[in-house]
ROVODO-986435 format. One record per atom (N, C-alpha, C, CB): x, y, z. Coordinates in steps of 0.02 Angstrom, whole numbers, plus 50000, padded with zeros to 5 digits. Atoms other than C-alpha are relative to their C-alpha. Glycine has a CB too. Layout:
// residues N
XYZ ...
END
This chain:
// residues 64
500635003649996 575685327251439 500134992649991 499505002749948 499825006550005 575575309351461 499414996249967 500184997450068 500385001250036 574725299851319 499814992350015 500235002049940 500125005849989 573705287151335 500284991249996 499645001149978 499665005050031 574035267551349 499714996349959 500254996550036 500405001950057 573685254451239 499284995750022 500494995549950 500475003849973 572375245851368 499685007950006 500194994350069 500644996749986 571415262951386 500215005050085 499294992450008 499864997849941 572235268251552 500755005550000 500054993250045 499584993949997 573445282651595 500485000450057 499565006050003 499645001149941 574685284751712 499625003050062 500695003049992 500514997849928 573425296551836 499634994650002 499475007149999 500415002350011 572355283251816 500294993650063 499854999549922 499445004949963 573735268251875 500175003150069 500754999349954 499804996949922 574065280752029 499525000650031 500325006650009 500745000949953 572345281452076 499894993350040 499305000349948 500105007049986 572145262952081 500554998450043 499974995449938 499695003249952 573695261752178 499755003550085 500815000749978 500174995549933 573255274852302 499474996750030 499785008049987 500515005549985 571515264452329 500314995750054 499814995549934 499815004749967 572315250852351 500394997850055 500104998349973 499394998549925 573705254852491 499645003550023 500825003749998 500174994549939 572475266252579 499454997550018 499905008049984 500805003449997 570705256352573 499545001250003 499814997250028 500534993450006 569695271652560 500095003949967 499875003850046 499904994950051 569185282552455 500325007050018 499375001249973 499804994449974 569475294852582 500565003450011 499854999950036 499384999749990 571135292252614 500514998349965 500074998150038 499585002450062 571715288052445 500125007749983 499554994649933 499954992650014 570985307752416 500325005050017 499615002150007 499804996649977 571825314252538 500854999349976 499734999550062 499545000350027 573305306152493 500455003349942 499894996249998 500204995850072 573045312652304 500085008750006 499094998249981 500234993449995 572715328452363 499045003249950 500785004049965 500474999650022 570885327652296 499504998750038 500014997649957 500505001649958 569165325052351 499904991549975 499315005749989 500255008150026 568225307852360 499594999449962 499734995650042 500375000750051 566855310052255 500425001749925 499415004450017 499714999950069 568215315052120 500444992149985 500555007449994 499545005050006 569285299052156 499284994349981 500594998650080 500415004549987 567575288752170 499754998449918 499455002650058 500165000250069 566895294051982 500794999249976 499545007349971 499545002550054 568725291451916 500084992050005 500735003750008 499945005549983 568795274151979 499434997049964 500064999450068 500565002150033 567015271451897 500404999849936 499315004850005 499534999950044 567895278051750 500504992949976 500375005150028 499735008150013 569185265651745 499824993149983 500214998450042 500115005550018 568295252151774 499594999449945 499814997050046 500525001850047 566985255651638 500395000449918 499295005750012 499574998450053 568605258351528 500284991350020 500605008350007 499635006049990 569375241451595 499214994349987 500484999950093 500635005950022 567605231051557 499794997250079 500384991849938 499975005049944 567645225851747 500215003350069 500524994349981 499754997649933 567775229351942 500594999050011 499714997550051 499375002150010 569445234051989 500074998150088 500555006549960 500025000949920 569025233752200 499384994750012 499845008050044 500725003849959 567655223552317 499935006650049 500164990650054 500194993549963 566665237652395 499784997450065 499415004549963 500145002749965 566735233152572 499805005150046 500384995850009 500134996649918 566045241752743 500495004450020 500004994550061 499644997349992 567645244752793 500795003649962 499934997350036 499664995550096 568355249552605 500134998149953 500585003149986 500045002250071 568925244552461 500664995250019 500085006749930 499585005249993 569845228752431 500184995649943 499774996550047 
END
């Protein structure tokens, strides 16, 4: 098991946000993941309401 860090974030957590970010959808972060989007979408809420702050810009054509 991998224990938390000292900012509040986890290593699934750090792989989410990268997956995001190299894929620019939620959709294709999930698929990536092997998960759905509404599970990647509330962990990303997650995060950020653990990080105090937006970690993307929610754009049209995805996250940025």
């Amino acid at each position: 098991m991998v224990s938390p860090r000292r900012d509040g974030l986890e290593a699934a957590d750090l792989l989410l946000i990268l997956a995001v970010a190299r894929e620019g959808t939620l959709a294709a972060a999930a698929s990536r993941l092997g998960q759905d989007p509404s599970t990647i979408f509330r962990a990303i809420r997650r995060v950020e309401a653990r990080a105090g702050r937006k970690l993307f810009e929610r754009r049209k054509a995805g996250y940025v």
